[in-house]
C-alpha positions in Angstrom: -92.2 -51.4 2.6 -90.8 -48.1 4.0 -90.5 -46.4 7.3 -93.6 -45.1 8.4 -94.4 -43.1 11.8 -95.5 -44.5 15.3 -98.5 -42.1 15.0 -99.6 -43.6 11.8 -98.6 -47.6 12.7 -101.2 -46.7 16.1 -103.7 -45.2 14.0 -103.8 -48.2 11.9 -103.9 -51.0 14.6 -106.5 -48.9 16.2 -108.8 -49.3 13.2 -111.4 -51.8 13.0 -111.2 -52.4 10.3 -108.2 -54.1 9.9 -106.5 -57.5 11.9 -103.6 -57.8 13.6 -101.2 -60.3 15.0 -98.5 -60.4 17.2 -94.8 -62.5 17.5 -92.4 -63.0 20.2 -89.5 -65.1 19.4 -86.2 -64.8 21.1 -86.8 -61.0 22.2 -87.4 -59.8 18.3 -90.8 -59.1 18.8 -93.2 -58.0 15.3 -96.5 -56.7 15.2 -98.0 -57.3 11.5 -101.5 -55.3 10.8 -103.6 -56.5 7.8 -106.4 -55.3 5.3 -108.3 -57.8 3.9 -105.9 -60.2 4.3 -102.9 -57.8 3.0 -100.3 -57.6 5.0 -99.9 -53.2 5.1 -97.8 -52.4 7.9 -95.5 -54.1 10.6 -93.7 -53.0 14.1 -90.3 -54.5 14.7 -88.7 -54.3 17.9 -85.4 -55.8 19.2 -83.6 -54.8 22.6 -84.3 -51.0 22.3 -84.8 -50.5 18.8 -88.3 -50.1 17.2 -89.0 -49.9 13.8 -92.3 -48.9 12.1 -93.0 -49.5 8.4 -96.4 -49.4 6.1 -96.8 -50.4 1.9 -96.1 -47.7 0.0 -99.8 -45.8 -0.3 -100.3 -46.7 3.5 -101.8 -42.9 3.6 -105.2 -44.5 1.5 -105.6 -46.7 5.3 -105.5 -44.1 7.8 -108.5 -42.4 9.1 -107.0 -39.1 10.7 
């Protein structure tokens, strides 16, 4: 996985087509978004730090 941008992760969890899910634990808190069971991008965020990263080809997913 590599650092993808915000734009891109929102595009992504806004598309039907694909699940997402959703983790608290301890103040980490991760966002995973999958395709067809694949897990293809993930939001990490601790304190004030957040980090957005896709599968490499993550540009084949988005619809913009």
């Amino acid at each position: 996985m590599h650092l993808i941008m915000k734009s891109q992760f929102d595009d992504l969890r806004l598309n039907d087509d694909h699940e997402y899910s959703a983790d608290d634990k301890g103040g980490k808190k991760v966002v995973k978004i999958f395709k067809d069971g694949q897990l293809i991008a993930k939001k990490i965020a601790v304190k004030r730090s957040i980090q957005y990263f896709g599968v490499t080809g993550i540009e084949d997913f988005l619809t913009y």
